[in-house]
DOTI-540573 format. One record per residue (C-alpha): residue in three letters; residue number from 1; x, y, z. Coordinates in steps of 0.2 Angstrom, whole numbers. Each point is the difference from the previous one (the first is absolute). Example, Ala and Ser with C-alpha at 12.3 -4.5 7.8 and 13.67 -1.06 7.14 Angstrom:
% residues 2
TORVO  type  seq      u      v      w
TORVO   ALA    1     62    -22     39
TORVO   SER    2      6     17     -3
***
This chain:
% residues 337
TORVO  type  seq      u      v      w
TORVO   UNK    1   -158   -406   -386
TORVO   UNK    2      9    -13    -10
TORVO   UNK    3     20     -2      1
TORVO   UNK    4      1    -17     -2
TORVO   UNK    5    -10    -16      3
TORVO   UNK    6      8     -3     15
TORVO   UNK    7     -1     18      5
TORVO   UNK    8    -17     12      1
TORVO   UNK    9     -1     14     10
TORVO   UNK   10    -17     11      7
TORVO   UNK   11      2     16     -4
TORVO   UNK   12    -10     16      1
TORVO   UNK   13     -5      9    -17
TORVO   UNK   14     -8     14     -3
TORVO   UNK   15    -20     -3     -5
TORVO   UNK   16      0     -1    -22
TORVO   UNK   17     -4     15     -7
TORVO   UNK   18    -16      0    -12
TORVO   UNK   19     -1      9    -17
TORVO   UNK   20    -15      0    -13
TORVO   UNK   21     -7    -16     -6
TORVO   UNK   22     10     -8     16
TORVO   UNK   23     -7    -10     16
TORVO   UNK   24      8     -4     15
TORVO   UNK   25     -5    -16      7
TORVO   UNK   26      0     -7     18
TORVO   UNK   27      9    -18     -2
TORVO   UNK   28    -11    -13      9
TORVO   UNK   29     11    -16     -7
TORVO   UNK   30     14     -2    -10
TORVO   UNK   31      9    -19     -5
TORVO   UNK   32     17     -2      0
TORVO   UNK   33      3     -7    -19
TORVO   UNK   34     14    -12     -4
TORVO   UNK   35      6     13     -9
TORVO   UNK   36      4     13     13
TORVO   UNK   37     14    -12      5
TORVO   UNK   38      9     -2    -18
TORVO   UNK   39     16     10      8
TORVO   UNK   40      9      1    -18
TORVO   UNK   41    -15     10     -4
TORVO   UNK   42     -4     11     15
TORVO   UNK   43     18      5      7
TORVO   UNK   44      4     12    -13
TORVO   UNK   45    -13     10      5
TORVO   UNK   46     -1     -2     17
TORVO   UNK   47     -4      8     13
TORVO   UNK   48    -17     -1     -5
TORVO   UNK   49    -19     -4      5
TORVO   UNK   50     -6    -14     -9
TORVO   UNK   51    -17    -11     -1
TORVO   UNK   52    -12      3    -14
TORVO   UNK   53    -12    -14      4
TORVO   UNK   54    -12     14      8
TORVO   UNK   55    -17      3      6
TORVO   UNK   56     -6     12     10
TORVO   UNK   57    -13     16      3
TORVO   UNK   58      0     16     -9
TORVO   UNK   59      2     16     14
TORVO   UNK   60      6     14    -13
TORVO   UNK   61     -4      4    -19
TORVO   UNK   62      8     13    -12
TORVO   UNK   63     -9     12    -10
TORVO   UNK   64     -9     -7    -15
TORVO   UNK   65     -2    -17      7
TORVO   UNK   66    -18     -4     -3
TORVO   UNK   67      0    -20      1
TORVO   UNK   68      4     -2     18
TORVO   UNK   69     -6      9     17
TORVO   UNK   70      9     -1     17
TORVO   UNK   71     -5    -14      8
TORVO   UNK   72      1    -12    -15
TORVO   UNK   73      7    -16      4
TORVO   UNK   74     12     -5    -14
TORVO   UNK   75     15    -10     -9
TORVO   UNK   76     14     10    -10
TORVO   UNK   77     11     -9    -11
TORVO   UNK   78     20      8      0
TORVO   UNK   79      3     -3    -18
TORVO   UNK   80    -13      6    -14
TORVO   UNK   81      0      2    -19
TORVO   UNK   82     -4     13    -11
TORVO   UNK   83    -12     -9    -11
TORVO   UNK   84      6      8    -16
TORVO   UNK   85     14     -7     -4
TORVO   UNK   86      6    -12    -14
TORVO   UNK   87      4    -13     14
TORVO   UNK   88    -16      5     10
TORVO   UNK   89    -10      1    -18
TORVO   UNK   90      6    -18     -2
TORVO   UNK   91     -7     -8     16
TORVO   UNK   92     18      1      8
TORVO   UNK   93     -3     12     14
TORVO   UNK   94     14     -7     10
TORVO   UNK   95     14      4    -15
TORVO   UNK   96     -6     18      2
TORVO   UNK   97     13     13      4
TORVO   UNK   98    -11     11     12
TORVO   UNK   99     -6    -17     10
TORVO   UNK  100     18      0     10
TORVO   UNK  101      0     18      0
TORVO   UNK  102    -15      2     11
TORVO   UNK  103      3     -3     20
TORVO   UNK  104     -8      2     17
TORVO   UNK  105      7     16     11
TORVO   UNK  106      7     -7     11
TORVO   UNK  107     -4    -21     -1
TORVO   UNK  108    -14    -11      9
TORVO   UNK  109      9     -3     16
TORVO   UNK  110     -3     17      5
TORVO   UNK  111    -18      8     10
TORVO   UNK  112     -4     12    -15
TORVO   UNK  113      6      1    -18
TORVO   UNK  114     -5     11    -13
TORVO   UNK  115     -6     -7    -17
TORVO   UNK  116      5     10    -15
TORVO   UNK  117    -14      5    -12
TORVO   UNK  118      5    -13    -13
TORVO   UNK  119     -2    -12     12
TORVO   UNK  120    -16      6      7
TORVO   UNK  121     -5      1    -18
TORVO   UNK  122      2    -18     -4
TORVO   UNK  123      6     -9     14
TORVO   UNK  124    -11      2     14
TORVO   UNK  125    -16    -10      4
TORVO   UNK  126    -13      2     13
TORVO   UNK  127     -2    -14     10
TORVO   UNK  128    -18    -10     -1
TORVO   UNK  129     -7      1     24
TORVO   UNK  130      3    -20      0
TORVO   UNK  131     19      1     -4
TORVO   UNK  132     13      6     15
TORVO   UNK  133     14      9     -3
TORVO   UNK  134     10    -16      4
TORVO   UNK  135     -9    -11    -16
TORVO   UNK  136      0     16    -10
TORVO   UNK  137     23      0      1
TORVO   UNK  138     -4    -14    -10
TORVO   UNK  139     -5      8    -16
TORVO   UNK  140     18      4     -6
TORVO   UNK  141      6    -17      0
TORVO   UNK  142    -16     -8     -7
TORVO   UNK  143      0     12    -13
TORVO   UNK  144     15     -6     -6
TORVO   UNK  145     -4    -18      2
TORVO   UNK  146    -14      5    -11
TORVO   UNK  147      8      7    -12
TORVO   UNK  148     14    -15      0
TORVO   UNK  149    -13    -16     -3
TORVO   UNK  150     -9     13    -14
TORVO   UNK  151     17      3     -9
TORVO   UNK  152      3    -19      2
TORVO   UNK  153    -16     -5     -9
TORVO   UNK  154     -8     -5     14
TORVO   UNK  155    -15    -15     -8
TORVO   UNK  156    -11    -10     11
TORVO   UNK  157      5    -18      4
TORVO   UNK  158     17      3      0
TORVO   UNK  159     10     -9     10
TORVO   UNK  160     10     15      9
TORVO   UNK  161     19     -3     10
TORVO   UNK  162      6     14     13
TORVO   UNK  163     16     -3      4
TORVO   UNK  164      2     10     15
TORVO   UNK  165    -12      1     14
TORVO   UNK  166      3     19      7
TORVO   UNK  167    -15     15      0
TORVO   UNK  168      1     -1    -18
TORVO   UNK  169     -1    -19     -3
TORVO   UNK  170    -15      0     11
TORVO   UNK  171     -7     13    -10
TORVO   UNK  172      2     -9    -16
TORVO   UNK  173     -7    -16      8
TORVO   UNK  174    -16      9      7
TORVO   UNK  175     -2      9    -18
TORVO   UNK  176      4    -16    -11
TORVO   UNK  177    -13     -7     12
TORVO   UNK  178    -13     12     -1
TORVO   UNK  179      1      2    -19
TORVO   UNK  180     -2    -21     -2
TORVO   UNK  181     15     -7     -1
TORVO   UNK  182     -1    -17     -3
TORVO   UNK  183     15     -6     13
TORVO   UNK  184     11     12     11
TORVO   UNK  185     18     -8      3
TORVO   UNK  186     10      9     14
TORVO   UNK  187     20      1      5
TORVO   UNK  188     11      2     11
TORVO   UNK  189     12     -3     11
TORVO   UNK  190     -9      6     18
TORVO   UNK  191    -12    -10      8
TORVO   UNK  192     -8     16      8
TORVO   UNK  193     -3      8    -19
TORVO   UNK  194     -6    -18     -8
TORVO   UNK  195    -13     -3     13
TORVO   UNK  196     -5     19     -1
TORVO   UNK  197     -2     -4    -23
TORVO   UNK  198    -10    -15      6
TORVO   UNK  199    -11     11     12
TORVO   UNK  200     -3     13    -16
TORVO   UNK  201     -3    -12    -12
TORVO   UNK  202     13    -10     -8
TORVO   UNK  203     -6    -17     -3
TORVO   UNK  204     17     -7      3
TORVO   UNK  205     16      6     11
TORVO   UNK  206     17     -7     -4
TORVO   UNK  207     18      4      5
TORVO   UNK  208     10      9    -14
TORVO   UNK  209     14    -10      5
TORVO   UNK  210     -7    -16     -4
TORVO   UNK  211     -5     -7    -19
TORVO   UNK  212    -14     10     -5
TORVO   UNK  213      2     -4    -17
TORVO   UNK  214     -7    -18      5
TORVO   UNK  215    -11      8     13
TORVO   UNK  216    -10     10    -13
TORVO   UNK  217     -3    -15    -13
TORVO   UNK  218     -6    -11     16
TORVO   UNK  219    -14     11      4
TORVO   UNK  220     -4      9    -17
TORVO   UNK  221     -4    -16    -11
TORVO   UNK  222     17     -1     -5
TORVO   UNK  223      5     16     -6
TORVO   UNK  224      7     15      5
TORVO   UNK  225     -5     20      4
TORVO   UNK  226    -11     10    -14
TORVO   UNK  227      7     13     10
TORVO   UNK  228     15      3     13
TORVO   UNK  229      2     14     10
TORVO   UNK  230     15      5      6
TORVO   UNK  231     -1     11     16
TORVO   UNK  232     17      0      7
TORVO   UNK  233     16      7     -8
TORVO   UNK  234     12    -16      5
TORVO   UNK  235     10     -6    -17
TORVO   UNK  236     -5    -18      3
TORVO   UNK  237    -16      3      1
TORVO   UNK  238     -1     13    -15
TORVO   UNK  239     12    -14    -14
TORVO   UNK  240    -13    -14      9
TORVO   UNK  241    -15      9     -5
TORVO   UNK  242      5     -8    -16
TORVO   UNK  243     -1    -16      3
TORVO   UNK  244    -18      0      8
TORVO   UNK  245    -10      6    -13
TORVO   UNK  246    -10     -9    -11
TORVO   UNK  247      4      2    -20
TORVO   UNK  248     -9     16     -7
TORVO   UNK  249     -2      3     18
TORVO   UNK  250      5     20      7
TORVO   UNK  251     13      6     13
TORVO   UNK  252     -5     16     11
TORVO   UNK  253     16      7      9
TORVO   UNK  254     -9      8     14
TORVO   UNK  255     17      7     10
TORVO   UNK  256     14     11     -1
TORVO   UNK  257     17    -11      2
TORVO   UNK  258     18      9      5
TORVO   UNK  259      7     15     -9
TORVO   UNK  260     14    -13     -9
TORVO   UNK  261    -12    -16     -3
TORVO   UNK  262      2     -8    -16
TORVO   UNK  263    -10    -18     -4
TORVO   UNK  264      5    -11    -11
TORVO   UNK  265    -15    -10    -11
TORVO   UNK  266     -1    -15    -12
TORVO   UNK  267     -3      9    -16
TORVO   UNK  268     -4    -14    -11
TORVO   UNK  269    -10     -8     12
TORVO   UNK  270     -8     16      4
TORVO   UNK  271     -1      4    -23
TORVO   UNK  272     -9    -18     -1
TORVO   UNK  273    -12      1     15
TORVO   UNK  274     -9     16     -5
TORVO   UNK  275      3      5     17
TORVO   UNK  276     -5     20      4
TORVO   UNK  277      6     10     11
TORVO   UNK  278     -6     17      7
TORVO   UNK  279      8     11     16
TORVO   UNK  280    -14     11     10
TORVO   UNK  281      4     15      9
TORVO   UNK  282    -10     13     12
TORVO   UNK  283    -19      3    -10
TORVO   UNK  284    -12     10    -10
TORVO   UNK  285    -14     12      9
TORVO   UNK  286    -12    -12     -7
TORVO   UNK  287      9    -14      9
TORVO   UNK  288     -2      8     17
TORVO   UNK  289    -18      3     -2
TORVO   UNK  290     -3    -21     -5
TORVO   UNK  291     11     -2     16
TORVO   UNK  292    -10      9      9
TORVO   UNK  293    -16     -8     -4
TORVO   UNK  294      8    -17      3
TORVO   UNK  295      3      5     18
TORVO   UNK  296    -18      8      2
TORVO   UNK  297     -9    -15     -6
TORVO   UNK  298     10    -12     10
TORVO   UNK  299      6     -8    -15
TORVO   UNK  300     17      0      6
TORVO   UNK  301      4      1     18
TORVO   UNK  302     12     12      6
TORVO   UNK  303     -3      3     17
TORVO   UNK  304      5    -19      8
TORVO   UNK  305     16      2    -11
TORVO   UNK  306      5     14     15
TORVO   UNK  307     10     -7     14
TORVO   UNK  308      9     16      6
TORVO   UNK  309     -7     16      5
TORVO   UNK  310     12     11      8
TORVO   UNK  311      2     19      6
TORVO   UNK  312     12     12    -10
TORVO   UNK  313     14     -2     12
TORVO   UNK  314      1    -17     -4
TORVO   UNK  315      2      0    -18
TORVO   UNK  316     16     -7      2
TORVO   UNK  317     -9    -16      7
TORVO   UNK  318     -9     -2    -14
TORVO   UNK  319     17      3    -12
TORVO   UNK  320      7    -16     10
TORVO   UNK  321    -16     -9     -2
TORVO   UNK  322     -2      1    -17
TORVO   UNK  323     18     -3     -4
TORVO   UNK  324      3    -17     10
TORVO   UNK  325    -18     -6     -6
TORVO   UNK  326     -3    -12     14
TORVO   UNK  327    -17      2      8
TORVO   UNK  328     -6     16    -10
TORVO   UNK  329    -11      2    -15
TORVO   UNK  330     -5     19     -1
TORVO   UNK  331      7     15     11
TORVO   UNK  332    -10     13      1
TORVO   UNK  333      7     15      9
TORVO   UNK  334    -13     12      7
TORVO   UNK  335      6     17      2
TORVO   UNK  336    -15      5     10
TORVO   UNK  337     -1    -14     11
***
């Protein structure tokens, strides 16, 4: 139980109760996102159970579900859309009013949760025997990494900047990488995170404190990024996405900042380069199912990214890992052990 990120609790609930269309799920393994520690975000609503990076084994299903048995081993996604909407109609499934409607009762960090029936609807997939539960957790946050790079125009050859070298910069390396990037340049400013982008993939690691600018043009035949992704929500890093791009290049902002941030950009500069920009969040059902397929075929590697694998009672462990970012890539919390 969530109260703040410095304070969660175990507590005892009463098992979900399931109605028709519903599941309840046994949760096997659930990652602690950055996002479960944006504190302007979650303390309105706290106390709370949060994780939604879930995977897990189906032990109870409602009347009238047909697609899933009891023993299925499955991932469910928190948030869904209704697929009939203008936004929805429009390839925008993340502008949809139901998507942050739709929740998980109680959250991930949790033994059992039950899965309403628009989730089990369109948000939960069986898992393929050659992915574990732990590889499977992934699925959410490759989905929406997916769905980033393929708003973002994604084209072969390009010469890709992540600025930002967490769970989700290594995810965009991996995918930049497997879907032929021409040259992956990393940042940023922890020595553990830029060995761990060179160890994914990037062709180059550099400092975000140093002149990357310069950096860029030394190792990519003078110019700069087709395409710079920007996976942390720091100002500097968000105005000096800018100025690392390459004319007619495109921006992905990839990460949520602080409830008040405001960035200030060179307009003309920005007007004459042909410079786009596009912001990604969460993903479409059919993301989730390229995701998923990425991690099945070993085309991007999901399990070396875990460092941590801790019981329930130590969620609050993971919290701190993630949050001071010093020797941890992915947490994964495993409710069952």
């Amino acid at each position: 139980m969530y109260y703040n990120n410095r304070d969660i609790r175990l507590e005892e609930m009463p098992l979900p109760e399931i109605g028709p269309g519903e599941i309840l799920m046994r949760v096997y393994a659930s990652g602690v996102c950055g996002s479960d520690l944006m504190e302007w975000y979650r303390l309105p609503k706290a106390p709370l159970v949060l994780g939604h990076e879930v995977a897990g084994e189906v032990v109870r299903t409602g009347e009238g579900v047909e697609r899933f048995k009891l023993g299925d081993r499955v991932i469910a996604t928190h948030h869904v859309p209704c697929n009939t909407c203008y936004y929805c109609l429009r390839g925008n499934h993340s502008a949809c009013r139901t998507l942050r409607t739709t929740h998980f009762d109680p959250g991930g960090f949790s033994e059992y949760i039950r899965i309403p029936a628009i989730n089990v609807d369109r948000g939960v997939l069986r898992l393929p025997d050659e992915v574990s539960y732990d590889e499977a957790s992934f699925v959410e946050p490759l989905g929406c990494v997916v769905r980033g790079q393929r708003l973002a125009g994604f084209q072969v050859s390009d010469s890709v900047l992540v600025m930002g070298s967490g769970i989700t910069g290594l995810l965009h390396i991996q995918l930049a990488r497997a879907q032929g990037a021409g040259r992956i340049i990393a940042t940023d400013i922890s020595d553990f995170r830029l060995k761990a982008a060179s160890d994914f993939g990037a062709d180059h690691a550099v400092d975000a404190g140093g002149d990357v600018a310069s950096y860029i043009r030394g190792v990519n035949e003078g110019r700069l990024a087709d395409m710079v992704i920007v996976c942390t929500g720091a100002k500097s890093a968000v105005e000096g996405a800018f100025k690392l791009v390459e004319p007619g290049g495109t921006i992905l902002f990839f990460a949520p900042s602080g409830p008040d941030a405001e960035i200030t950009i060179p307009y003309n500069e920005f007007w004459w380069s042909g410079i786009k920009t596009v912001s990604s969040y969460a993903a479409s059902p059919s993301d989730l199912s390229i995701a998923l397929e990425l991690i099945r075929a070993r085309r991007v590697n999901v399990g070396g990214m875990v460092t941590h694998r801790l019981d329930l009672s130590e969620t609050q462990d993971g919290f701190r890992m993630v949050e001071e970012a010093r020797d941890s890539i992915k947490v994964i919390i495993r409710p069952h052990g």
